[in-house]
N, C-alpha and C positions, 0 to 999 in steps of 0.2 A: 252681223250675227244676232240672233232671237236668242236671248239666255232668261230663262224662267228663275228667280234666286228663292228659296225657301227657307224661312227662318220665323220659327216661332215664338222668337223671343224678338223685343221691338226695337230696332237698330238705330236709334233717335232720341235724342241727342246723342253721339257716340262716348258722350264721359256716363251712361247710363252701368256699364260694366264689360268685363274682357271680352264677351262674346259681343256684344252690340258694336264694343271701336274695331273687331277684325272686319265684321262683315258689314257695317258700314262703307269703310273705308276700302274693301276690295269694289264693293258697288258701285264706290265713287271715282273709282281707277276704269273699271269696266265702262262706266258710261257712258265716259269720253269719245269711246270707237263703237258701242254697240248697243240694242234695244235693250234695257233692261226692265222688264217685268217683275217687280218683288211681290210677293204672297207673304203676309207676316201678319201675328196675334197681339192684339191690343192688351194689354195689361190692364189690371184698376186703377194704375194714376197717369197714365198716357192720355195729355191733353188733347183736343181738336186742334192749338196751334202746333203742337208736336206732329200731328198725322199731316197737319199741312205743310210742316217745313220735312217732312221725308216725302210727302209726294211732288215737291221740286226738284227729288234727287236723281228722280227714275222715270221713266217715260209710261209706266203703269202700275200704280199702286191698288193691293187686293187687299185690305185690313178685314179680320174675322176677330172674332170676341173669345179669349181665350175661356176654354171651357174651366167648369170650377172644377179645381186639385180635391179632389178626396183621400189623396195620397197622408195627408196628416191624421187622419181618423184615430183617435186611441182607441184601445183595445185591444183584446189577444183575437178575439176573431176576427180583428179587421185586418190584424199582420197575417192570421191563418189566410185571411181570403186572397190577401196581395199574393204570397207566397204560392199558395195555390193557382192563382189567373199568370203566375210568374214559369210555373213550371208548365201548364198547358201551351200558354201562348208563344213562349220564348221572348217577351219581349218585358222588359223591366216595366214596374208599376211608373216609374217618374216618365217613362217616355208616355206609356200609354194613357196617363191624363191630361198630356196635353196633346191628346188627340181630338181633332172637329172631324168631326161625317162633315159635315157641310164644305171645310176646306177642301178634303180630299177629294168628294164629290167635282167638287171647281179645280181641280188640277186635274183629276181624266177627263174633264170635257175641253180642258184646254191643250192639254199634250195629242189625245186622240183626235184634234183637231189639225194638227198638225202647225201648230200658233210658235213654235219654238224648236233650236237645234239641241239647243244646252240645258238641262237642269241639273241646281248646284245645289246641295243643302249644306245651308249654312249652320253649322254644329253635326254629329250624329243624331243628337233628337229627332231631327225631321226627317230622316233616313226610312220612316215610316209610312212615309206619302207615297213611297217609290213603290207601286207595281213590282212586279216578276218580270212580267213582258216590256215595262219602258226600254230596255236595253235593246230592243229591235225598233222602236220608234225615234230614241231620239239621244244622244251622247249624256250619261249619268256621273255626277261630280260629287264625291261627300268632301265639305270639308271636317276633317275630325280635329279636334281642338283638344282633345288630349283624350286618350284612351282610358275608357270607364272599368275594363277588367284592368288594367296596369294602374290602374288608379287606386282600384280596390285593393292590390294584392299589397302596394306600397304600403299602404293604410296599415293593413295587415302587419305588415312587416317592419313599423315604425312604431305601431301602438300607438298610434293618433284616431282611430277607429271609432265612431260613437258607440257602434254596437258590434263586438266584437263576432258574439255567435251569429247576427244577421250575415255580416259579411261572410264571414267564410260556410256560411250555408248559400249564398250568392256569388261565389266566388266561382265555381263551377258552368252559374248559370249565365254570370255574366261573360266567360269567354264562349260559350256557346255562341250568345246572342251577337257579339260583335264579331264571330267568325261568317256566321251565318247572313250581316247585313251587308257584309264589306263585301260579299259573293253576287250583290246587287247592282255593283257600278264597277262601270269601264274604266277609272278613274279616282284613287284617293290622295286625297290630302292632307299632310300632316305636318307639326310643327316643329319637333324637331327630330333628331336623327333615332332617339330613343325608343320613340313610338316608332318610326317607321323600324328597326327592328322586332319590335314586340308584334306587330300587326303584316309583317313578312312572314313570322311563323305560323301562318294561319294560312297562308295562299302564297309559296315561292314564287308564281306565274303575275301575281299583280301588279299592276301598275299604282305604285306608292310613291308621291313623290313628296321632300319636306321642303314647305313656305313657311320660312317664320315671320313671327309678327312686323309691325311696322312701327314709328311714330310719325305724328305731323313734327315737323318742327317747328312749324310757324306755333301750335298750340303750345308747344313746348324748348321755345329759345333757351341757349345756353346762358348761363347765368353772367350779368356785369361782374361782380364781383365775389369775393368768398366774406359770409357773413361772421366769419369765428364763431366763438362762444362753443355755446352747449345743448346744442337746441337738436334732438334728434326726432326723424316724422318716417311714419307708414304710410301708403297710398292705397288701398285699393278700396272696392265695394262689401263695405262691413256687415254683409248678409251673407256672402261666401263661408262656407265650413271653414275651409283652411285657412282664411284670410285669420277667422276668430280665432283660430287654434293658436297662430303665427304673432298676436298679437297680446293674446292670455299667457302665450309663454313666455314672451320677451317682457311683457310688464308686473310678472310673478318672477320669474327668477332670472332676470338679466340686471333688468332698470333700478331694483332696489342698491345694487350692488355697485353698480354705476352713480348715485346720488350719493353714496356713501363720499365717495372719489371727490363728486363732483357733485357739491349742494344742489348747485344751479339747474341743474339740468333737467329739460322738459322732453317731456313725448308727445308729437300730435299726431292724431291717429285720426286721419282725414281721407273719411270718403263715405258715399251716400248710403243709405239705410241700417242704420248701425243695431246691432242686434240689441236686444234690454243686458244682454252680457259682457256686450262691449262698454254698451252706457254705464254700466257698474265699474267701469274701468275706470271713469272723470273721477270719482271720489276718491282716487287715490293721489299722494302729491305727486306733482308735477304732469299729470295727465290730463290731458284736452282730446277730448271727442269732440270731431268739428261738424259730422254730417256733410251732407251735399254742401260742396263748394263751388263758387262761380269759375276760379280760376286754380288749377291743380299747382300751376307753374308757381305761382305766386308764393303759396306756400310751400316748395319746395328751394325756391330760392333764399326764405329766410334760414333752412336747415342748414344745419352743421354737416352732420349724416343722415345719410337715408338707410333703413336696416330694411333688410328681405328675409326676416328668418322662420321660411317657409316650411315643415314637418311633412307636408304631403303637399297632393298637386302634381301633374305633370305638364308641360307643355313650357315652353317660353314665357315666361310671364310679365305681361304689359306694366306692370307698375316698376321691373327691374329696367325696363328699355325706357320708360319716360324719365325714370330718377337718372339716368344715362345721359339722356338726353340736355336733361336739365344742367349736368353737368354738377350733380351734386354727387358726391363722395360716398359711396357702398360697401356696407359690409351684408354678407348674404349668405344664404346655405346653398349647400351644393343642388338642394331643391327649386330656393329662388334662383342660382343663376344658372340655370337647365339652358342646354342650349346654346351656352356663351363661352368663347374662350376668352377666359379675362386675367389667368396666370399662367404657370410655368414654364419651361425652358422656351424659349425663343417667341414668347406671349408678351406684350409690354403688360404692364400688371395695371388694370383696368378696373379691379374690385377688393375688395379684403373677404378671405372665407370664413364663415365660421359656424360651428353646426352645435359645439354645446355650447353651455352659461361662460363658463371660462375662456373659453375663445372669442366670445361676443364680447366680454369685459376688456382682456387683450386688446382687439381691435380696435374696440373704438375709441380705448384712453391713448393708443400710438395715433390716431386723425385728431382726435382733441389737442394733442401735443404738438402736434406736427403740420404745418402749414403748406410747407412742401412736400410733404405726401398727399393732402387735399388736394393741391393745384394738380398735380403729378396723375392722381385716377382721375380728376377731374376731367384733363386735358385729355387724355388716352379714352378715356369711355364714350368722350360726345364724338373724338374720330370713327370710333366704329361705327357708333350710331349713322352717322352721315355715309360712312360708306358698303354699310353692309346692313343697315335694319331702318329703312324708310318706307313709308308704305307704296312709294312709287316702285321698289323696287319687287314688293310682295304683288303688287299690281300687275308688274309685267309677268312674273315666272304664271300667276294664275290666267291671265288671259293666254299666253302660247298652251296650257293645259286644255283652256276651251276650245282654241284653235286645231287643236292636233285634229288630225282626222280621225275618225271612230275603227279599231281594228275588228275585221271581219269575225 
Protein backbone atom coordinates (compact mmCIF):
# COMPACT_ATOMS: atom_id res chain seq x y z
CA UNK A 1 0.00 0.00 0.00
CA UNK A 2 1.01 3.84 -1.03
CA UNK A 3 0.28 5.86 2.26
CA UNK A 4 0.95 9.78 1.84
CA UNK A 5 1.75 10.83 6.00
CA UNK A 6 1.24 14.50 6.65
CA UNK A 7 2.66 16.32 9.49
CA UNK A 8 3.78 19.61 9.78
CA UNK A 9 5.52 19.61 12.66
CA UNK A 10 9.22 17.60 12.20
CA UNK A 11 8.89 13.86 13.51
CA UNK A 12 12.87 13.65 14.20
CA UNK A 13 14.40 12.79 16.42
CA UNK A 14 11.32 11.34 18.12
CA UNK A 15 12.26 12.76 21.96
CA UNK A 16 11.70 16.19 19.98
CA UNK A 17 8.05 16.31 21.67
CA UNK A 18 4.39 14.06 22.06
CA UNK A 19 3.39 14.80 18.56
CA UNK A 20 6.78 13.98 16.83
CA UNK A 21 7.28 10.33 19.15
CA UNK A 22 3.40 9.36 17.92
CA UNK A 23 3.98 9.90 14.38
CA UNK A 24 7.29 8.92 14.23
CA UNK A 25 6.79 5.81 15.48
CA UNK A 26 3.50 4.76 13.79
CA UNK A 27 5.70 5.56 10.37
CA UNK A 28 8.14 3.40 11.72
CA UNK A 29 5.63 0.45 12.20
CA UNK A 30 4.02 1.38 8.73
CA UNK A 31 7.12 1.08 6.92
CA UNK A 32 7.90 -2.22 7.59
CA UNK A 33 4.88 -3.56 5.09
CA UNK A 34 4.21 -0.41 3.01
CA UNK A 35 5.59 2.78 0.87
CA UNK A 36 5.65 5.48 2.93
CA UNK A 37 5.70 9.01 1.67
CA UNK A 38 6.09 11.70 4.38
CA UNK A 39 5.35 15.56 3.46
CA UNK A 40 6.58 17.54 6.79
CA UNK A 41 7.83 21.35 7.79
CA UNK A 42 11.25 22.11 8.81
CA UNK A 43 11.53 23.94 11.85
CA UNK A 44 14.46 26.69 12.65
CA UNK A 45 16.65 24.27 14.52
CA UNK A 46 16.09 21.14 12.31
CA UNK A 47 19.49 20.03 11.31
CA UNK A 48 20.51 18.72 7.63
CA UNK A 49 21.73 15.49 9.82
CA UNK A 50 18.29 15.48 11.37
CA UNK A 51 16.46 15.50 7.65
CA UNK A 52 19.01 12.94 6.73
CA UNK A 53 18.46 10.47 9.62
CA UNK A 54 14.37 10.79 8.75
CA UNK A 55 14.72 10.37 5.31
CA UNK A 56 16.27 6.78 6.08
CA UNK A 57 12.84 6.10 7.71
CA UNK A 58 10.61 6.47 4.79
CA UNK A 59 10.90 5.62 1.13
CA UNK A 60 10.20 9.48 0.23
CA UNK A 61 10.80 12.35 2.02
CA UNK A 62 9.09 16.05 1.06
CA UNK A 63 10.72 18.66 3.59
CA UNK A 64 9.03 22.47 3.05
CA UNK A 65 10.25 25.45 5.25
CA UNK A 66 7.64 26.21 7.74
CA UNK A 67 6.11 29.44 7.00
CA UNK A 68 6.73 32.37 9.70
CA UNK A 69 3.99 32.28 12.72
CA UNK A 70 2.49 35.78 12.81
CA UNK A 71 0.28 34.19 15.19
CA UNK A 72 2.26 35.96 18.19
CA UNK A 73 1.84 39.56 16.85
CA UNK A 74 0.90 42.02 19.84
CA UNK A 75 -1.70 44.14 19.67
CA UNK A 76 -5.48 44.66 19.85
CA UNK A 77 -5.79 44.92 16.10
CA UNK A 78 -3.74 42.01 15.51
CA UNK A 79 -6.09 39.78 17.92
CA UNK A 80 -9.18 41.84 16.12
CA UNK A 81 -7.76 40.74 12.78
CA UNK A 82 -7.03 36.75 13.96
CA UNK A 83 -10.50 36.83 15.44
CA UNK A 84 -11.94 38.20 12.50
CA UNK A 85 -10.05 35.70 9.55
CA UNK A 86 -11.29 33.13 12.67
CA UNK A 87 -14.88 33.72 12.14
CA UNK A 88 -14.69 34.13 8.09
CA UNK A 89 -12.57 31.23 7.51
CA UNK A 90 -13.60 28.67 10.34
CA UNK A 91 -10.33 27.72 10.69
CA UNK A 92 -8.15 28.70 13.92
CA UNK A 93 -5.21 31.39 13.41
CA UNK A 94 -2.62 28.58 14.82
CA UNK A 95 -3.63 26.09 12.18
CA UNK A 96 -3.69 28.50 9.42
CA UNK A 97 -0.04 29.87 9.91
CA UNK A 98 1.20 26.95 9.50
CA UNK A 99 -0.13 26.82 6.30
CA UNK A 100 2.42 26.61 2.77
CA UNK A 101 0.67 27.19 -0.77
CA UNK A 102 3.61 25.48 -1.83
CA UNK A 103 2.96 22.26 0.27
CA UNK A 104 -0.44 22.06 -0.61
CA UNK A 105 0.07 22.76 -4.12
CA UNK A 106 2.52 19.41 -3.90
CA UNK A 107 -0.03 17.33 -2.31
CA UNK A 108 -2.87 17.90 -5.34
CA UNK A 109 -0.48 17.17 -7.82
CA UNK A 110 0.47 14.15 -5.92
CA UNK A 111 -2.89 12.54 -4.78
CA UNK A 112 -4.49 13.89 -8.25
CA UNK A 113 -2.01 11.81 -9.68
CA UNK A 114 -3.09 9.09 -8.30
CA UNK A 115 0.79 8.47 -6.40
CA UNK A 116 -1.18 6.98 -3.10
CA UNK A 117 -4.15 4.88 -1.42
CA UNK A 118 -3.93 6.30 2.05
CA UNK A 119 -3.54 9.84 3.37
CA UNK A 120 -3.00 10.15 7.16
CA UNK A 121 -2.59 13.54 9.01
CA UNK A 122 -0.58 13.42 11.47
CA UNK A 123 -2.21 15.76 14.37
CA UNK A 124 -5.44 17.90 13.24
CA UNK A 125 -3.30 20.71 12.15
CA UNK A 126 -2.78 19.28 8.79
CA UNK A 127 -6.40 18.45 8.42
CA UNK A 128 -6.07 21.45 6.20
CA UNK A 129 -4.17 20.01 3.20
CA UNK A 130 -7.32 17.68 2.79
CA UNK A 131 -9.40 18.81 -0.33
CA UNK A 132 -13.47 18.38 -0.16
CA UNK A 133 -13.19 15.91 -3.01
CA UNK A 134 -9.98 13.72 -1.72
CA UNK A 135 -12.59 11.48 -0.26
CA UNK A 136 -13.47 10.08 -3.94
CA UNK A 137 -9.84 9.91 -4.79
CA UNK A 138 -8.15 8.11 -2.28
CA UNK A 139 -9.03 6.70 1.72
CA UNK A 140 -8.51 10.01 4.34
CA UNK A 141 -7.04 9.36 7.91
CA UNK A 142 -6.79 12.25 10.75
CA UNK A 143 -4.93 11.29 13.39
CA UNK A 144 -6.41 13.70 16.36
CA UNK A 145 -4.04 13.72 19.39
CA UNK A 146 -6.40 15.38 21.44
CA UNK A 147 -9.33 17.35 20.74
CA UNK A 148 -8.81 21.31 20.52
CA UNK A 149 -12.53 22.32 21.45
CA UNK A 150 -12.52 19.71 24.61
CA UNK A 151 -9.24 21.06 25.23
CA UNK A 152 -10.49 24.53 25.37
CA UNK A 153 -13.65 23.82 27.20
CA UNK A 154 -11.49 21.87 29.97
CA UNK A 155 -9.23 24.89 30.09
CA UNK A 156 -12.33 26.81 30.73
CA UNK A 157 -13.40 24.74 33.25
CA UNK A 158 -10.20 24.33 35.36
CA UNK A 159 -9.17 27.96 35.23
CA UNK A 160 -5.88 27.02 33.74
CA UNK A 161 -6.96 29.31 30.64
CA UNK A 162 -4.27 32.00 29.66
CA UNK A 163 -6.99 34.22 28.38
CA UNK A 164 -9.94 33.49 29.64
CA UNK A 165 -12.35 35.95 27.42
CA UNK A 166 -10.24 34.57 24.32
CA UNK A 167 -11.33 31.20 24.89
CA UNK A 168 -14.79 31.31 25.60
CA UNK A 169 -15.18 33.73 22.61
CA UNK A 170 -13.35 30.65 20.79
CA UNK A 171 -15.03 28.15 22.30
CA UNK A 172 -17.96 28.20 20.00
CA UNK A 173 -15.82 28.60 17.15
CA UNK A 174 -13.68 25.98 17.83
CA UNK A 175 -16.42 23.18 17.96
CA UNK A 176 -17.68 24.46 14.73
CA UNK A 177 -14.35 23.96 13.20
CA UNK A 178 -13.63 20.46 14.44
CA UNK A 179 -17.12 19.35 13.62
CA UNK A 180 -16.78 20.64 10.31
CA UNK A 181 -13.06 19.00 9.60
CA UNK A 182 -13.79 15.66 10.96
CA UNK A 183 -16.70 15.66 8.05
CA UNK A 184 -13.52 15.39 5.65
CA UNK A 185 -12.28 11.77 6.43
CA UNK A 186 -13.49 8.42 6.06
CA UNK A 187 -11.50 7.54 9.10
CA UNK A 188 -10.49 9.11 12.75
CA UNK A 189 -8.27 8.54 15.07
CA UNK A 190 -8.18 9.15 18.52
CA UNK A 191 -6.42 8.45 21.76
CA UNK A 192 -8.47 7.84 24.19
CA UNK A 193 -11.94 6.88 24.84
CA UNK A 194 -12.76 10.49 25.95
CA UNK A 195 -12.27 12.29 22.88
CA UNK A 196 -13.80 9.53 20.96
CA UNK A 197 -16.92 10.46 22.88
CA UNK A 198 -16.75 14.18 22.60
CA UNK A 199 -15.96 13.95 18.82
CA UNK A 200 -19.12 11.21 18.39
CA UNK A 201 -21.35 13.94 19.29
CA UNK A 202 -20.62 15.77 16.33
CA UNK A 203 -21.25 12.73 13.63
CA UNK A 204 -23.12 9.51 15.38
CA UNK A 205 -22.31 7.78 11.73
CA UNK A 206 -18.27 8.19 12.00
CA UNK A 207 -15.86 5.99 12.05
CA UNK A 208 -13.71 7.02 15.34
CA UNK A 209 -11.56 4.69 16.46
CA UNK A 210 -9.04 5.03 19.82
CA UNK A 211 -5.05 4.08 19.43
CA UNK A 212 -3.33 5.13 22.29
CA UNK A 213 0.07 6.06 22.49
CA UNK A 214 3.00 3.62 22.55
CA UNK A 215 6.62 3.44 24.06
CA UNK A 216 9.84 1.93 22.81
CA UNK A 217 11.18 -0.10 25.50
CA UNK A 218 14.28 -0.51 24.35
CA UNK A 219 14.55 3.75 24.68
CA UNK A 220 13.05 3.13 27.85
CA UNK A 221 14.10 -0.20 29.95
CA UNK A 222 12.73 -1.00 33.15
CA UNK A 223 14.79 0.27 35.84
CA UNK A 224 17.88 -2.33 37.65
CA UNK A 225 17.00 -1.16 40.80
CA UNK A 226 14.92 1.40 43.14
CA UNK A 227 17.09 4.33 43.82
CA UNK A 228 15.44 5.63 47.39
CA UNK A 229 15.90 8.85 48.57
CA UNK A 230 14.12 11.99 47.54
CA UNK A 231 14.61 12.82 44.35
CA UNK A 232 11.34 13.72 42.40
CA UNK A 233 11.49 14.51 38.26
CA UNK A 234 8.78 15.75 35.38
CA UNK A 235 9.36 14.78 31.83
CA UNK A 236 8.11 16.31 29.11
CA UNK A 237 8.74 19.35 26.43
CA UNK A 238 9.05 22.63 28.61
CA UNK A 239 7.49 24.81 25.77
CA UNK A 240 3.96 23.02 26.14
CA UNK A 241 1.32 25.28 27.99
CA UNK A 242 0.19 22.65 30.17
CA UNK A 243 3.40 21.04 30.64
CA UNK A 244 4.42 24.94 32.22
CA UNK A 245 1.23 25.12 33.94
CA UNK A 246 1.80 21.31 35.63
CA UNK A 247 5.21 22.37 36.64
CA UNK A 248 4.55 26.11 38.06
CA UNK A 249 1.96 24.41 40.20
CA UNK A 250 3.62 21.58 41.52
CA UNK A 251 6.97 23.78 42.32
CA UNK A 252 4.66 26.82 43.95
CA UNK A 253 2.35 24.87 46.00
CA UNK A 254 3.32 21.18 46.38
CA UNK A 255 7.27 21.06 46.47
CA UNK A 256 7.57 23.79 49.21
CA UNK A 257 5.64 21.73 51.45
CA UNK A 258 7.22 18.58 50.70
CA UNK A 259 11.03 20.14 51.60
CA UNK A 260 9.47 21.16 54.64
CA UNK A 261 8.93 17.02 55.34
CA UNK A 262 11.80 16.27 53.57
CA UNK A 263 15.07 18.78 53.35
CA UNK A 264 16.58 16.77 50.79
CA UNK A 265 14.40 16.80 48.23
CA UNK A 266 14.96 17.76 44.50
CA UNK A 267 12.86 18.47 41.41
CA UNK A 268 14.16 17.92 37.92
CA UNK A 269 12.24 19.07 35.46
CA UNK A 270 13.78 17.63 32.38
CA UNK A 271 12.96 18.14 28.83
CA UNK A 272 13.78 20.25 25.75
CA UNK A 273 13.07 24.02 25.22
CA UNK A 274 12.20 25.16 28.56
CA UNK A 275 10.26 28.31 28.70
CA UNK A 276 12.22 31.73 30.43
CA UNK A 277 9.39 30.70 33.10
CA UNK A 278 10.19 27.42 33.66
CA UNK A 279 14.15 28.71 33.76
CA UNK A 280 12.88 30.88 36.71
CA UNK A 281 11.97 27.78 38.34
CA UNK A 282 16.16 26.74 38.86
CA UNK A 283 16.38 29.66 41.36
CA UNK A 284 14.42 28.05 43.49
CA UNK A 285 15.89 25.38 46.16
CA UNK A 286 16.15 22.16 45.10
CA UNK A 287 15.09 22.80 41.53
CA UNK A 288 17.02 21.62 38.26
CA UNK A 289 15.93 22.72 34.88
CA UNK A 290 17.81 20.21 32.78
CA UNK A 291 16.83 21.16 28.88
CA UNK A 292 17.36 18.68 26.28
CA UNK A 293 18.70 15.58 27.40
CA UNK A 294 20.66 12.82 25.72
CA UNK A 295 19.00 10.16 27.57
CA UNK A 296 15.34 10.57 29.21
CA UNK A 297 15.57 6.96 30.92
CA UNK A 298 18.54 7.76 32.57
CA UNK A 299 17.28 10.33 34.43
CA UNK A 300 14.20 8.71 35.30
CA UNK A 301 15.98 5.85 36.76
CA UNK A 302 17.83 8.06 39.39
CA UNK A 303 14.02 9.39 40.54
CA UNK A 304 12.43 8.45 43.49
CA UNK A 305 8.95 9.53 41.97
CA UNK A 306 7.82 10.66 38.91
CA UNK A 307 4.74 13.36 39.30
CA UNK A 308 2.21 14.04 36.32
CA UNK A 309 0.34 16.85 37.83
CA UNK A 310 -1.21 17.81 34.68
CA UNK A 311 -4.53 20.84 35.01
CA UNK A 312 -5.46 20.52 31.36
CA UNK A 313 -4.46 18.44 28.34
CA UNK A 314 -6.26 15.73 26.92
CA UNK A 315 -5.17 12.76 25.33
CA UNK A 316 -2.92 9.86 26.90
CA UNK A 317 0.20 11.52 27.76
CA UNK A 318 3.66 10.25 26.67
CA UNK A 319 5.57 11.25 29.63
CA UNK A 320 2.87 9.23 31.99
CA UNK A 321 3.57 5.89 29.68
CA UNK A 322 7.61 6.33 29.61
CA UNK A 323 7.75 7.15 33.53
CA UNK A 324 5.56 3.58 33.35
CA UNK A 325 7.84 2.25 31.46
CA UNK A 326 10.75 3.09 33.29
CA UNK A 327 9.28 1.61 35.99
CA UNK A 328 9.51 4.56 38.23
CA UNK A 329 6.74 5.16 40.75
CA UNK A 330 3.71 7.92 39.88
CA UNK A 331 1.80 10.03 41.37
CA UNK A 332 -0.55 11.91 38.77
CA UNK A 333 -3.87 13.74 38.22
CA UNK A 334 -6.66 12.36 36.84
CA UNK A 335 -5.68 14.61 33.76
CA UNK A 336 -2.13 12.96 33.57
CA UNK A 337 -3.40 9.63 33.85
CA UNK A 338 -6.23 10.05 31.01
CA UNK A 339 -6.65 7.04 29.48
CA UNK A 340 -5.19 4.54 31.92
CA UNK A 341 -6.76 2.15 34.35
CA UNK A 342 -4.27 2.33 37.17
CA UNK A 343 -6.85 1.97 40.43
CA UNK A 344 -9.90 0.73 41.62
CA UNK A 345 -11.96 -2.33 42.37
CA UNK A 346 -10.35 -5.20 40.52
CA UNK A 347 -7.44 -2.59 38.95
CA UNK A 348 -4.01 -3.76 40.46
CA UNK A 349 -2.98 -0.24 41.62
CA UNK A 350 -0.53 0.97 39.15
CA UNK A 351 -0.18 4.80 39.98
CA UNK A 352 -1.08 7.16 43.11
CA UNK A 353 -3.94 9.89 42.27
CA UNK A 354 -3.73 13.17 43.27
CA UNK A 355 -5.38 16.47 41.81
CA UNK A 356 -4.87 19.12 44.79
CA UNK A 357 -1.61 20.39 46.94
CA UNK A 358 -2.64 18.00 49.83
CA UNK A 359 -3.06 14.93 48.10
CA UNK A 360 0.12 15.42 46.17
CA UNK A 361 1.92 15.92 49.78
CA UNK A 362 -0.14 12.66 50.85
CA UNK A 363 1.31 10.67 48.15
CA UNK A 364 4.36 11.17 47.87
CA UNK A 365 5.45 11.14 51.61
CA UNK A 366 3.41 7.26 51.66
CA UNK A 367 6.29 6.27 48.29
CA UNK A 368 9.06 8.18 50.12
CA UNK A 369 8.15 6.00 53.15
CA UNK A 370 7.36 3.12 51.67
CA UNK A 371 9.68 0.81 49.61
CA UNK A 372 7.16 -1.72 49.04
CA UNK A 373 4.60 0.41 47.66
CA UNK A 374 7.50 1.69 45.13
CA UNK A 375 8.38 -1.96 44.01
CA UNK A 376 4.50 -2.70 44.12
CA UNK A 377 3.47 0.40 41.20
CA UNK A 378 6.67 -0.15 40.04
CA UNK A 379 6.05 -3.74 38.98
CA UNK A 380 2.26 -3.43 37.95
CA UNK A 381 2.83 -0.10 35.67
CA UNK A 382 5.88 -1.65 33.46
CA UNK A 383 3.20 -4.92 33.12
CA UNK A 384 0.84 -2.88 31.44
CA UNK A 385 3.04 -1.01 29.57
CA UNK A 386 4.47 -4.25 27.91
CA UNK A 387 1.15 -5.60 27.35
CA UNK A 388 -1.11 -3.01 26.50
CA UNK A 389 0.85 0.40 25.44
CA UNK A 390 3.86 -0.38 22.98
CA UNK A 391 4.18 1.14 19.86
CA UNK A 392 3.99 -2.17 18.09
CA UNK A 393 0.83 -2.43 19.24
CA UNK A 394 -0.45 1.17 18.18
CA UNK A 395 1.31 0.03 14.89
CA UNK A 396 -0.90 -2.66 14.15
CA UNK A 397 -4.50 -1.25 15.27
CA UNK A 398 -3.32 1.93 12.76
CA UNK A 399 -2.28 -0.05 9.74
CA UNK A 400 -5.67 -2.65 9.84
CA UNK A 401 -7.38 1.22 9.73
CA UNK A 402 -5.25 1.85 6.58
CA UNK A 403 -6.14 -1.37 5.32
CA UNK A 404 -9.83 -1.44 5.77
CA UNK A 405 -11.48 -0.99 2.56
CA UNK A 406 -12.89 2.60 1.90
CA UNK A 407 -17.01 2.41 2.38
CA UNK A 408 -18.94 3.54 -0.53
Amino acid sequence: MKILMLSSTFPYPPTRGGTQVRTFNLLKYLRQHHSITLVTQRESDVTNEEIAGLRDCVDNLVVFDRPSDGATSAGILKKVQRLGTFLFTGTPPSVLNRYSVEMQSWIDDFVKSGKCDVITCEHSVNEIYIRPDFPTYVKTIVNIHSSVYGTCLNQLATGTSENQLRDKINLPLLRRYEQNYCSKFTNIVVTTAEDQQQLQQFNQKAKIAVIPNGVDLVTFPNRPTDPGGHRIIFIGAMDNLANIDAVYFFSNEVLPEIQKLYPDTTFDIVGSRPDPQVLALGEKPGINVTGRVTSMAEYLHKSTVCVVPMRTGFGIKNKTLEAMAAGIPIVGSDRGLEGLAVDGINTPLRALRANQPGEYIAAITQLFEQPQLRHQLSINARKLIETQFTWEIAGQLYEQICLEKKSL
